[in-house]
Steps between C-alpha positions, in 0.01 A plus 500: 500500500500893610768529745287744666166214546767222578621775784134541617421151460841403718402727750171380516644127540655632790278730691235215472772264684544789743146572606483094546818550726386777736092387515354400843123472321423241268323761255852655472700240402229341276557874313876426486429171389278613229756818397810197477263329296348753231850645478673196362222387240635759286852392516410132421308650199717739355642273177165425412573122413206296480659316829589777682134593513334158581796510807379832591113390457581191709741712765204785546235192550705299754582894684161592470359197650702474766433866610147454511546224735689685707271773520216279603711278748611908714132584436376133665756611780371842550197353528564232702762653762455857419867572411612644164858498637729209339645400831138426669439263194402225805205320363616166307258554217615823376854378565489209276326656231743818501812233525371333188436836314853637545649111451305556144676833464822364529486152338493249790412151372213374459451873363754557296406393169474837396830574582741254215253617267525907563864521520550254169315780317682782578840666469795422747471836647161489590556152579743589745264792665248251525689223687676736760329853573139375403573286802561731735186669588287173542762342704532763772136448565531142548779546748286764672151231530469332852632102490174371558514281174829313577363214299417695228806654446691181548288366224563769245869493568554133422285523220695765359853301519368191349328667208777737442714211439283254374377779249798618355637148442371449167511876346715630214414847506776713797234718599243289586778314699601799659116543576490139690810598661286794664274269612717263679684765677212679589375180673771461703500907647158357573583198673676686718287810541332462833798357706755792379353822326872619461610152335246518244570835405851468468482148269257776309795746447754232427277362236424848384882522411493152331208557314643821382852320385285276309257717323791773410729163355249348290398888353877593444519160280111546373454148563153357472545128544756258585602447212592842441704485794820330261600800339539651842877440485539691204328822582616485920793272558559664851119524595435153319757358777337641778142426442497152605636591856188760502257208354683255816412829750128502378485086590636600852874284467778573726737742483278719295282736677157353400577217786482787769128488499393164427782416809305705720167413421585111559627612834250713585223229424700228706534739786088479506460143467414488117740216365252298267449904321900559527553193309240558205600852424909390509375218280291792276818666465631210350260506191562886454850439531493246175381759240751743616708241421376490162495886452897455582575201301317653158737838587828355590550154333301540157620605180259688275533364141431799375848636560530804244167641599596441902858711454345770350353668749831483713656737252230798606555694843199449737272826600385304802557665860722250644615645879158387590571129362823513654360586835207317528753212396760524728211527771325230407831241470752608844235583744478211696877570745284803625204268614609521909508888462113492281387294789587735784382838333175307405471437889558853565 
């Protein structure tokens, strides 16, 4: 692609996220939303691959139709209350209907089927942009609606950590994986979203940093499907050694700084008298936690039998960036010791 239309198009991604950001009208941010949106079709298209454009088709469809619904939940509201702004969004109608439109934008079960299917057909990159910044804009809003659908939420949440496990359970292909694994985390920053704004965005961040580890591994070793994942150790012994500890931080184990956020969460839902939901999304994590498992085993403890053809690439210098790997990696692995000192600025 032109560097100068990927530079407008970047831009674009992010002044659409922006506008979302600073909005206090609904007409506003449904322009951001729309901006984020038409700015990233392009991006998903750009190899022209048969797939890439049915996941673009099926991306614009899912965005499209969830903006509409949006814009006729904040018109119901206007019309209803009289309010455009976002924060008198009072009425329960227009409330549920816009919490369902943005849960579509961002893949909260039962909406998400769009989601697996999008990221599978397009690049890691992409991937990647889709997973974390595509996340942002819709997200903000949701923090910013009134709690008058507790229930609703609740719902969505829990649904979203038991498909996101139970989904990714029998897959083969990493990216659609990784694309489950958005949708069990994002159910649990949703669990948690009406009890502690600042807890939900923070397990956002720290699975931001994962999710970046992960992408950035998997496109340094251009690794498809597990089975690809054996001739890791030939290609990046010292990366190859280190992945499973970021695979462990994405299933929320101790010491590892993926357990930060599910530890909170559980706490934070005790505190409020929500046991029976603590237990089913700690028991969720269990079923997400068994395909990481499997990501690590195919990486660590198999042997591709096609040994000539794995050592060969070993012998070529990588052109990848790494400082960003190594960052995002160290980040996502030794975070937890500052967990006491997260706490009290998020309290701040």
């Amino acid at each position: 692609m032109n560097p100068f239309i990927l530079t407008t198009l970047l831009f674009a991604l992010g002044l659409g996220t922006t506008i979302t950001f600073a909005s206090s009208h609904w007409l506003l941010a449904w322009m951001g939303l729309e901006i984020n949106t038409l700015a990233i079709l392009p991006l998903m298209a750009q190899h022209h691959h048969p797939r890439a454009v049915e996941a673009t088709t099926k991306y614009f469809i899912a965005q499209a139709t969830a903006a509409a619904v949006l814009l006729f939940a904040s018109a119901t509201n206007a019309w209803l209350v009289g309010q455009w702004d976002i924060l008198q969004m009072t009425h329960p109608l227009p409330v549920t209907l816009i919490t369902l439109a943005l849960a579509l934008k961002i893949g909260l079960a039962p909406l998400h089927s769009w989601l697996p299917e999008v990221i599978q057909g397009v690049d890691f990159t992409t991937g990647l942009i889709l997973s974390t910044w595509q996340k942002l804009a819709p997200f903000i809003l949701i923090l910013q609606l009134q709690p008058t659908n507790s229930s609703l939420l609740l719902a969505l949440g829990i649904a979203s950590t038991l498909v996101g496990g139970w989904g990714g359970l029998n897959q083969t292909q990493l990216r659609k994986i990784l694309a489950y694994s958005s949708i069990a985390h994002l159910g649990w920053m949703t669990l948690v979203l009406q009890f502690s704004p600042s807890l939900a965005f923070l397990t956002l961040i720290i699975y931001f940093t994962m999710t970046f580890s992960a992408f950035l591994v998997f496109k340094l070793n251009n690794a498809m499907n597990i089975n690809s994942l054996a001739t890791s150790w030939a290609k990046t012994p010292v990366i190859t050694a280190l992945v499973p500890l970021i695979l462990l931080s994405l299933g929320g184990l101790p010491p590892l700084t993926g357990f930060m956020s599910k530890w909170l969460i559980l706490q934070e839902l005790t505190k409020h008298g929500l046991m029976p939901l603590a237990t089913l999304a700690a028991l969720s994590a269990l079923l997400s936690l068994y395909f990481y498992l499997r990501l690590a085993y195919a990486l660590t403890l198999t042997t591709s039998p096609n040994t000539l053809i794995g050592t060969a690439p070993w012998r070529h210098p990588t052109s990848h960036l790494t400082l960003s790997l190594s960052t995002s990696t160290i980040a996502t692995i030794l975070l937890l010791p500052l967990t006491p000192t997260i706490v009290m600025l998020l309290t701040l």
